[in-house]
C-alpha positions in Angstrom: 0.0 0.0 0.0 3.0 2.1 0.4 3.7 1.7 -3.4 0.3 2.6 -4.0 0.5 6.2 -1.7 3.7 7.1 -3.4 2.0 6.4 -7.1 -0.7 8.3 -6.4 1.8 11.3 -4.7 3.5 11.0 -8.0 0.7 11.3 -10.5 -0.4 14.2 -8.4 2.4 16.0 -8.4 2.3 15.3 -12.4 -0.9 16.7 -12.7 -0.1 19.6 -11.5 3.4 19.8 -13.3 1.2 19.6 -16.5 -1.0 22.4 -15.5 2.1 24.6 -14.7 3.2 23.8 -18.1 0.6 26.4 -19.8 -1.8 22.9 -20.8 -4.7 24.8 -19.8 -7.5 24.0 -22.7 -7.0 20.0 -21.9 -6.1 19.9 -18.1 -9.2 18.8 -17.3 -9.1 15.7 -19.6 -5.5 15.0 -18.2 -7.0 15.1 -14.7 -10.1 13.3 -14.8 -8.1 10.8 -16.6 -5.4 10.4 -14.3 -7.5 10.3 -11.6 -9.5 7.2 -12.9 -6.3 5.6 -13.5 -5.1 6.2 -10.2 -8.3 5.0 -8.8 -8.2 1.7 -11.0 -4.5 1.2 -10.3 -5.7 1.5 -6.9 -8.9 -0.8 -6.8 -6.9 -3.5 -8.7 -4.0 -3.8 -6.5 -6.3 -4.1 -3.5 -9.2 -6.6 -4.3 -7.6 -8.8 -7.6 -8.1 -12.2 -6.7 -4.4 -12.8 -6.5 -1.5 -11.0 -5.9 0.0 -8.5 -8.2 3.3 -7.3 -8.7 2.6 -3.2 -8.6 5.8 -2.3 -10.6 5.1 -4.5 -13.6 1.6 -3.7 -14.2 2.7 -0.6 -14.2 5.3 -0.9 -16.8 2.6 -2.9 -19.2 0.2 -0.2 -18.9 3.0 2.5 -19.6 4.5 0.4 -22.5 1.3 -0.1 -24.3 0.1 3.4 -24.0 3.4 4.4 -25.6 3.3 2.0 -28.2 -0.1 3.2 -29.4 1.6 6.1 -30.6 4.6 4.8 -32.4 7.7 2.4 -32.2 10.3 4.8 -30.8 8.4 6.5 -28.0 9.5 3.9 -24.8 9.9 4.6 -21.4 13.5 3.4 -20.0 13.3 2.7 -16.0 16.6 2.9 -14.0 17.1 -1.0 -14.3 17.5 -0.4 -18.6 19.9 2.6 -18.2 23.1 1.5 -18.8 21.8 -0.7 -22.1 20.4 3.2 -23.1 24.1 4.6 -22.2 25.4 1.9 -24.4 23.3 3.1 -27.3 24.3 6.8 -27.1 28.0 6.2 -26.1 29.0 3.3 -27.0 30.0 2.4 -23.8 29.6 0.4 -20.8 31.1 -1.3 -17.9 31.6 -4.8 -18.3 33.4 -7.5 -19.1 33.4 -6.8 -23.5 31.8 -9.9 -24.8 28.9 -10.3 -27.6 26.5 -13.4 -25.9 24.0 -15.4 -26.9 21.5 -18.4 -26.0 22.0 -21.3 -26.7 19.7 -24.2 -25.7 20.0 -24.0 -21.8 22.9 -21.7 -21.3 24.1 -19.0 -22.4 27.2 -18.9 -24.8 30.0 -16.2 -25.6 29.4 -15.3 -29.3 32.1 -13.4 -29.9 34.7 -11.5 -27.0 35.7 -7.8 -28.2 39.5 -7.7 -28.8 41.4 -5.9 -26.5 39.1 -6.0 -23.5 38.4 -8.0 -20.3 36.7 -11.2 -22.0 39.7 -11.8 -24.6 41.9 -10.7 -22.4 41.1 -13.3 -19.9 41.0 -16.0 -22.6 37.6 -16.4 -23.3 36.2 -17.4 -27.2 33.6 -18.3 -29.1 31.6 -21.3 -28.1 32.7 -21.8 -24.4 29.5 -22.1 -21.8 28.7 -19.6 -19.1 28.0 -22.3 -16.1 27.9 -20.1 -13.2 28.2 -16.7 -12.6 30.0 -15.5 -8.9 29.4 -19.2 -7.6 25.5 -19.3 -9.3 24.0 -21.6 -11.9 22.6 -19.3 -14.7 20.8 -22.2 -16.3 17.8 -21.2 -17.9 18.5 -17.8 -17.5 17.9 -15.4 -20.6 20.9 -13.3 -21.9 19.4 -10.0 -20.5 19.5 -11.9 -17.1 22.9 -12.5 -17.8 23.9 -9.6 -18.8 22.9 -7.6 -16.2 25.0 -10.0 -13.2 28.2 -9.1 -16.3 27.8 -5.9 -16.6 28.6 -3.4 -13.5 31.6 -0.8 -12.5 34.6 -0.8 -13.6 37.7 -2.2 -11.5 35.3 -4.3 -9.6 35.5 -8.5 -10.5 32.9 -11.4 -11.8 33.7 -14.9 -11.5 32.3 -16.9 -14.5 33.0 -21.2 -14.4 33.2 -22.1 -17.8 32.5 -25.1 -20.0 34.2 -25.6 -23.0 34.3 -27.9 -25.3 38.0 -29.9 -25.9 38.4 -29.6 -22.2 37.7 -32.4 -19.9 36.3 -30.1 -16.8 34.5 -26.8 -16.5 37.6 -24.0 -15.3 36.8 -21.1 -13.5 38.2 -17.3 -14.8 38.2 -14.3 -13.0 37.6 -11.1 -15.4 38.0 -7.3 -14.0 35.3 -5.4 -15.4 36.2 -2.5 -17.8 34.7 0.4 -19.1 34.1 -0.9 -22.9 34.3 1.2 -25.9 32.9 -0.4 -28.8 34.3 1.6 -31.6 31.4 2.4 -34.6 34.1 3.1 -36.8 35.3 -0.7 -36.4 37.0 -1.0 -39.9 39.0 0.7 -42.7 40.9 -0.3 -45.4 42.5 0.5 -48.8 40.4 -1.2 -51.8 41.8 -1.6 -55.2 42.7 1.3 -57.5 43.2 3.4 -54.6 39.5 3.5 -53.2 39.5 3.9 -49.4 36.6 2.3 -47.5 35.3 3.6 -44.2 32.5 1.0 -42.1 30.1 2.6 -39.7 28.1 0.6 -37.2 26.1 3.0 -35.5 25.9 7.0 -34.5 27.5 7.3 -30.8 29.4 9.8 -29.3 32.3 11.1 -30.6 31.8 8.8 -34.1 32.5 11.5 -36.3 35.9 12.0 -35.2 36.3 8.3 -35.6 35.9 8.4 -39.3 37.6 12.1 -39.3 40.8 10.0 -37.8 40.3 6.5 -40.4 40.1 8.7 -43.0 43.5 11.2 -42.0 45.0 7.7 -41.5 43.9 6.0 -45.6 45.3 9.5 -46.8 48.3 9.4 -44.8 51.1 9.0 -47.3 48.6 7.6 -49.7 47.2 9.2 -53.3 43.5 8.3 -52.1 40.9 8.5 -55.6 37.4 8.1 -53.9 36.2 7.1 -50.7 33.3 4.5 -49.9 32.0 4.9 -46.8 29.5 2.3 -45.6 26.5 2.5 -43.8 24.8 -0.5 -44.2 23.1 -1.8 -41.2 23.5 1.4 -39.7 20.5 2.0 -37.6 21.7 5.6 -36.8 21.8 7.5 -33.5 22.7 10.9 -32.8 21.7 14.0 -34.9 24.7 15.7 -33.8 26.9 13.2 -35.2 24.9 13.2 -38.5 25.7 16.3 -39.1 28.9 16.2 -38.0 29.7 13.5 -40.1 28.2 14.9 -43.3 30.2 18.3 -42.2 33.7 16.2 -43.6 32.6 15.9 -46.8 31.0 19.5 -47.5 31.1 23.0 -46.6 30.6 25.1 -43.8 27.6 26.7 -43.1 25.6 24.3 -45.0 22.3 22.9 -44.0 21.9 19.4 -43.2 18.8 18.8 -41.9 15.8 20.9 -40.0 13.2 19.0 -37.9 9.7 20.7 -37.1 7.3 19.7 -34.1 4.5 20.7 -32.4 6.6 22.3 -30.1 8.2 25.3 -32.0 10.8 25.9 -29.7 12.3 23.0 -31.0 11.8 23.4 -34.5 15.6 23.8 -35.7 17.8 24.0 -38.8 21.3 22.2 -38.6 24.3 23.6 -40.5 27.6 22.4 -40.8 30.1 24.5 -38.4 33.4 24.1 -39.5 35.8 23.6 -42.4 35.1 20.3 -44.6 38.0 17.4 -44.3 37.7 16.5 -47.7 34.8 18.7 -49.8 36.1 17.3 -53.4 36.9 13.4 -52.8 34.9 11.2 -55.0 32.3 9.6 -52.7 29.9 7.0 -53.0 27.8 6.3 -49.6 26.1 2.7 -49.5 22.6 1.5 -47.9 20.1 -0.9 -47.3 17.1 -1.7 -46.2 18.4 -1.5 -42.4 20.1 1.9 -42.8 18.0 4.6 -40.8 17.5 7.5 -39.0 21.0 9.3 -38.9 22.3 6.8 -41.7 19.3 8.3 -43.9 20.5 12.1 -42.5 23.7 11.4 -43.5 22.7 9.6 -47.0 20.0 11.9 -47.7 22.3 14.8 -47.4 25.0 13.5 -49.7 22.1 12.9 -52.0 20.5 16.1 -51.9 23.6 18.4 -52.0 24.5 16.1 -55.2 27.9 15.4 -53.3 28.3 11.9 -54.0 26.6 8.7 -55.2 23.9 6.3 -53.2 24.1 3.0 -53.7 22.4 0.0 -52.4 18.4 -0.9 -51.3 16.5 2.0 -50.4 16.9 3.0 -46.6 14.4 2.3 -43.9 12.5 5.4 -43.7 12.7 6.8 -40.3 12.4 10.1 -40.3 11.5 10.8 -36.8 13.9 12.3 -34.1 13.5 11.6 -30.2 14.7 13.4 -27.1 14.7 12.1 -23.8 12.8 13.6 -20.9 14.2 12.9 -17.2 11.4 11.2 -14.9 11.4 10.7 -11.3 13.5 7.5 -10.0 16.4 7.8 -12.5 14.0 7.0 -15.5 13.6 8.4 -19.0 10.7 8.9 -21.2 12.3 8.6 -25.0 9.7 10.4 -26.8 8.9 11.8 -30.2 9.4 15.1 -30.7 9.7 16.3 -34.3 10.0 15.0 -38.1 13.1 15.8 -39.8 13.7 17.4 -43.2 17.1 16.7 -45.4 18.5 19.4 -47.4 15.9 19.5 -50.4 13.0 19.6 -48.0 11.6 16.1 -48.5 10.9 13.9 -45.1 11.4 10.5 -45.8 9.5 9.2 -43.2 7.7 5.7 -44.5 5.0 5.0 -41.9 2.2 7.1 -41.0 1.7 6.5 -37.6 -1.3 9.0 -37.0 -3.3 7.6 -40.0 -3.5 3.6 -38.4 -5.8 1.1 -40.0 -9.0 -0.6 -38.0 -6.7 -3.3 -36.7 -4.2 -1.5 -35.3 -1.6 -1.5 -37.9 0.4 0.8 -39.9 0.6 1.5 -43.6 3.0 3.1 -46.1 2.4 6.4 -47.0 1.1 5.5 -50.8 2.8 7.1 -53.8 0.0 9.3 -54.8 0.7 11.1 -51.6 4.3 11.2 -52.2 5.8 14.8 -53.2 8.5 15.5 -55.8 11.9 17.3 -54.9 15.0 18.8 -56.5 18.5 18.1 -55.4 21.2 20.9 -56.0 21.8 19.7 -59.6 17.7 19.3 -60.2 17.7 15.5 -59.9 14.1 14.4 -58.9 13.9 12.8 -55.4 10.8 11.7 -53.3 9.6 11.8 -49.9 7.5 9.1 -47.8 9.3 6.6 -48.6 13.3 6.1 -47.2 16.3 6.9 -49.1 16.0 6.0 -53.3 19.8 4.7 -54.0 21.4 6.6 -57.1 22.2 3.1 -58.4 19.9 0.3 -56.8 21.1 -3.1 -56.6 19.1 -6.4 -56.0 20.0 -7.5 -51.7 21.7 -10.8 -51.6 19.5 -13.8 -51.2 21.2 -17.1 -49.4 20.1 -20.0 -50.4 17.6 -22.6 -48.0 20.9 -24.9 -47.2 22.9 -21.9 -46.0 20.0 -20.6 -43.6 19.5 -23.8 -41.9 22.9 -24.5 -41.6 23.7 -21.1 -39.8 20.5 -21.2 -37.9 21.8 -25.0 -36.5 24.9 -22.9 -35.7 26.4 -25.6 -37.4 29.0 -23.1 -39.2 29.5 -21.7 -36.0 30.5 -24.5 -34.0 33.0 -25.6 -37.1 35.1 -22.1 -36.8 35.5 -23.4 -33.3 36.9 -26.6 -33.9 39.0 -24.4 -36.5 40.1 -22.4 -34.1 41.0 -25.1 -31.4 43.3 -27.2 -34.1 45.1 -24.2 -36.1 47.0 -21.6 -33.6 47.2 -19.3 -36.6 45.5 -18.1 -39.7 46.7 -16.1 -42.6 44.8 -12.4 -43.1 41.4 -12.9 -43.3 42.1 -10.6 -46.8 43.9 -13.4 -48.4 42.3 -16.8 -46.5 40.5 -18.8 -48.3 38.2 -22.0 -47.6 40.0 -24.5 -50.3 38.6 -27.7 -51.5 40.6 -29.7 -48.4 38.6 -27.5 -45.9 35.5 -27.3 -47.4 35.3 -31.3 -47.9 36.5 -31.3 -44.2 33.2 -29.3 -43.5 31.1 -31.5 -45.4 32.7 -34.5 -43.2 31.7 -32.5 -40.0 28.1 -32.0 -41.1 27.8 -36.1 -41.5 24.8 -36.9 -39.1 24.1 -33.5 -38.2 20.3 -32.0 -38.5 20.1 -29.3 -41.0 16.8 -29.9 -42.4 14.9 -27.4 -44.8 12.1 -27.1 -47.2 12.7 -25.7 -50.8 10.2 -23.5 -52.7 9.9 -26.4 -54.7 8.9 -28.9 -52.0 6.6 -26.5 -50.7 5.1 -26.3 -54.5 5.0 -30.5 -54.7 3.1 -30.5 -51.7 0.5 -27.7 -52.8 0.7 -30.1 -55.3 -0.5 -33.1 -54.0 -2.6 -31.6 -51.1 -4.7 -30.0 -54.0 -4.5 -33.0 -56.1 -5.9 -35.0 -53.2 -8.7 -32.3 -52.7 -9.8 -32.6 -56.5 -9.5 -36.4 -56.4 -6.6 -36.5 -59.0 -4.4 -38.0 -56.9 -4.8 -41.7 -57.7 -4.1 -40.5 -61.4 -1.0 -38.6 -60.8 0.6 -40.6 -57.6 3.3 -42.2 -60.0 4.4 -38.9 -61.4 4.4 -37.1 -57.6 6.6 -40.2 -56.4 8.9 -39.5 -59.6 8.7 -35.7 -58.6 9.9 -36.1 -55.1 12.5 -38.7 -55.9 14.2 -36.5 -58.2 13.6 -33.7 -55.9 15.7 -35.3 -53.0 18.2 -36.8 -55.3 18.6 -32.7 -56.3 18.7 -31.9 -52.8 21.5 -34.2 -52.0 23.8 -31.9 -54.1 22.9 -28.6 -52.5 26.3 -28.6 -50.4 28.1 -28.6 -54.2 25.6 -26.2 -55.9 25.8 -23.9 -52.8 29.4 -24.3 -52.1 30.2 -21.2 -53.1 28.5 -18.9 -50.7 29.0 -21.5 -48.2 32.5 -21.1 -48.1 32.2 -17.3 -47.9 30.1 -17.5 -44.8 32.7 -20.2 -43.2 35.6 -17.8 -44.3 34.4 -14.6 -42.1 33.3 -17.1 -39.4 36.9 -18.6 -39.3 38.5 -15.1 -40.0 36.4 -14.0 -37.0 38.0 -16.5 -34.1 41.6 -14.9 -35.3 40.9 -11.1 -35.9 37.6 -10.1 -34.2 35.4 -8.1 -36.1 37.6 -6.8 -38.3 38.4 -10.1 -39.8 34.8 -10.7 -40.1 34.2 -7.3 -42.3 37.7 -7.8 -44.3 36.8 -11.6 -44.9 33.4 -10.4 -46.4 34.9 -7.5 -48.9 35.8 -10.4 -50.9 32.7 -11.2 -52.0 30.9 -8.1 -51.6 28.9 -6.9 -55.2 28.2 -3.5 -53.6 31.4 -2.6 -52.6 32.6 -3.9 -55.9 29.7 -1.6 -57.6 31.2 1.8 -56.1 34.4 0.9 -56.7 33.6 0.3 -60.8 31.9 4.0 -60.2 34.4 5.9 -58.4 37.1 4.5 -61.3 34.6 6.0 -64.1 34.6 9.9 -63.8 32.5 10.0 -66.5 30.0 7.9 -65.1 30.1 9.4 -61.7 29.9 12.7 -62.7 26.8 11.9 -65.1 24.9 10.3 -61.7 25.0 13.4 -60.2 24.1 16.0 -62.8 21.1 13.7 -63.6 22.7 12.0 -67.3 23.2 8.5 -66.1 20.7 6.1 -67.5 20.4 3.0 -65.5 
């Protein structure tokens, strides 16, 4: 019942903030509503038939509400903080490990080079057993998480199962505060293209890429730059900016962003000097590139300073801010659209127009409004970032989906790893036939079952054959069908092997150098990256993207 006074104390003293606010025309519906709630929350707690947990009916009733209005608008209690601070930052305390579930326990997915985890000898694959003397079997990664993660200096004992080893070994790791870089990779490409990956927009990022790019130019005749922001959900607006400020001029606008609140309507320019306003550029995205990846795209686009390429973006063109609450809690709410430089919004989802069941739909293209780009290039709103050049996403095939989803892949990089204590650069390492056979000898007996589109189609097949009594008539030719269909399967580790042994390259190239062997592994084989590079080498062809010429 104490819970239940301070509540209602709370949602008082929030009524009244609200009225202090200048919300005079709808106070009244604020009140009377909050005070039914508070009566409700009150009635409930008191005569339910069983006990309730106060604090977690709570947080349903404030999640839902919030997700009503859209995806982004969440409310982040004190427990959640840190995994916010880790969004924003990049940072956290804690022992610098990627983990995962995997059936009971959980398993380390990948340890971050440099930091407590690898430090202490952990890798892929080994079994979190206990954590400070207890079992964490059944527990959820979150739960685990949270026991990991904690101050720096201060120590977590983890008992560890792995496999090779006869006996679980316990490892003492000293917490850290962990950095994980969102510039983790650069590189020279061929023809003397430099390429730039960025994860995500945290703190700081834009000096990261300001320092990978001083350090491709650095006694280096650089020709064009790709810089990659695939997968990219964004982050700060700040660092959007920022970013976009190294490839064009001061005093330039980037984006504006306009709410109900018009204190807050704004209009970002670039502040200093460029790093590089004339570099040939070519900015790549796809379908999971938002927010400040789509600021930063968009921009590029619009000012007509370099060439999209990829899947068109995500389409998020919302921007949040977070509110302080009482108890060390944060309300990440909605506060404005934003607007990139030719004054299209490319927000996809109309969340204030939502259909009888709840869900969202595109805005159509009848409602979608034409812009011009510095050169007079028509772009679009509504609807993400439209690459320059689009190319067709990579689709794996059935056999390569089930076999990573077994983790079968996974758990041969480990045995990898365990027999070979080196590996050459994951630029030049290669899965030969030896290794790949080797592979196919590990998967002997192992489940990896799928279903093609054509078995799904043979059994349309016969289930409709059946319903139209054909089936008698046709049973020898469906028996012929399948046979030859499984006798086809049986090949799909040959006709596959290609791809195959791209994914078991960056898995292997992964166990040796991090994440950077992962991303340098995958340039190999990568058609987009390949794309820009043919662009950047053809002046002609770049320069006829971007003053509207090119023909596709």
């Amino acid at each position: 019942m104490k819970k239940i006074k301070k509540l209602i104390l709370i949602l008082s003293v929030v009524a009244t903030s609200i009225l202090s606010m200048g919300f005079v025309d709808n106070y009244f519906e604020i009140s009377k509503n909050l005070d039914i709630f508070t009566t409700l929350y009150r009635e409930l707690n008191v005569f339910y038939v069983d006990e309730t947990d106060p604090g977690d009916l709570m947080k349903k009733a404030i999640d839902s509400m919030l997700e009503s209005l859209d995806p982004y608008t969440s409310y982040i209690p004190e427990s959640e903080m840190e995994d916010f601070r880790f969004m924003t930052t990049g940072q956290y305390g804690g022992i610098g490990a990627i983990i995962s579930k995997r059936e009971d326990y959980v398993i380390i997915s990948e340890p971050y080079e440099g930091f407590p985890a690898q430090k202490a000898g952990l890798i892929a694959g080994d079994k979190l057993i206990e954590i400070n003397g207890k079992s964490v079997k059944g527990k959820s990664t979150e739960d685990v998480s949270k026991v990991l993660k904690g101050q720096p200096n201060t120590t977590v004992n983890v008992l560890i199962e792995r496999e090779g080893e006869e006996k679980p070994f316990e490892v003492e790791l000293k917490r850290e505060e962990v950095k994980v870089k969102s510039v983790p990779f650069y590189t020279m490409l061929e023809g003397e293209i430099g390429y730039i990956k960025m994860t995500s927009f945290t703190r700081n990022v834009s000096k990261e890429v300001a320092e990978a790019y001083k350090e491709l130019t650095k006694d280096k005749d650089i020709k064009g730059l790709v810089f990659d922001l695939r997968g990219n959900p964004g982050g700060l607006l700040n660092e959007a900016v920022n970013t976009t400020n190294l490839f064009i001029d001061k005093d330039l606008e980037v984006v504006s962003t306009k709410g109900k609140v018009k204190d807050w309507d704004k209009v970002y320019k670039t502040l200093n000097q460029p790093l590089d306003k004339d570099i040939p550029l070519v900015v790549l995205i796809n379908s999971r590139s938002a927010s400040a990846s789509e600021i930063v795209s968009g921009a590029i686009q619009d000012l007509d300073r370099g060439v999209v390429i990829g899947q068109r973006s995500f389409g998020k063109g919302l921007v949040q801010q977070t509110r302080k609450l009482s108890y060390n809690s944060q309300l990440k709410v909605t506060i404005a659209k934003y607007y990139i430089p030719s004054g299209r919004c490319i927000q996809a989802l109309d969340y204030t127009s939502r259909n009888d069941d709840g869900s969202v739909g595109s805005i159509p293209d009848s409602l979608k409004t034409e812009y011009k780009t510095l050169n007079g290039r028509s772009v679009w709103d509504g609807g993400g970032v439209k690459p320059d050049i689009s190319l067709e996403p990579r689709k794996y095939s059935n056999i390569l989906i089930s076999i990573m989803s077994k983790r079968h892949i996974f758990d041969f990089a480990n045995k990898y790893y365990r027999e070979h204590e080196t590996l050459p650069s994951s630029s030049v390492f290669e899965v030969n036939d030896e290794l790949y056979n080797n592979f196919i000898t590990y998967l002997s007996g192992k489940d990896y079952e799928y279903e093609t589109r054509t078995e799904k189609a043979i059994a349309k097949l016969i289930k409709d054959a059946n319903k139209e009594k054909y089936v008698s008539d046709l049973q020898a030719e469906i028996d012929a069908l399948e046979a030859k269909m499984e006798a086809s399967k049986t090949n799909d580790l040959d006709r596959f092997k290609e791809e195959i042994s791209e994914v078991i390259e960056g898995e292997i190239a992964t166990r040796y150098y991090f994440q950077n062997g992962r991303i340098e592994s995958s340039l190999k084989h990568d058609n987009e990256v390949n794309k820009a590079v043919e662009i950047l080498q053809n002046k002609e062809v770049y320069n006829e993207i971007l003053n509207g010429t090119y023909q596709q």
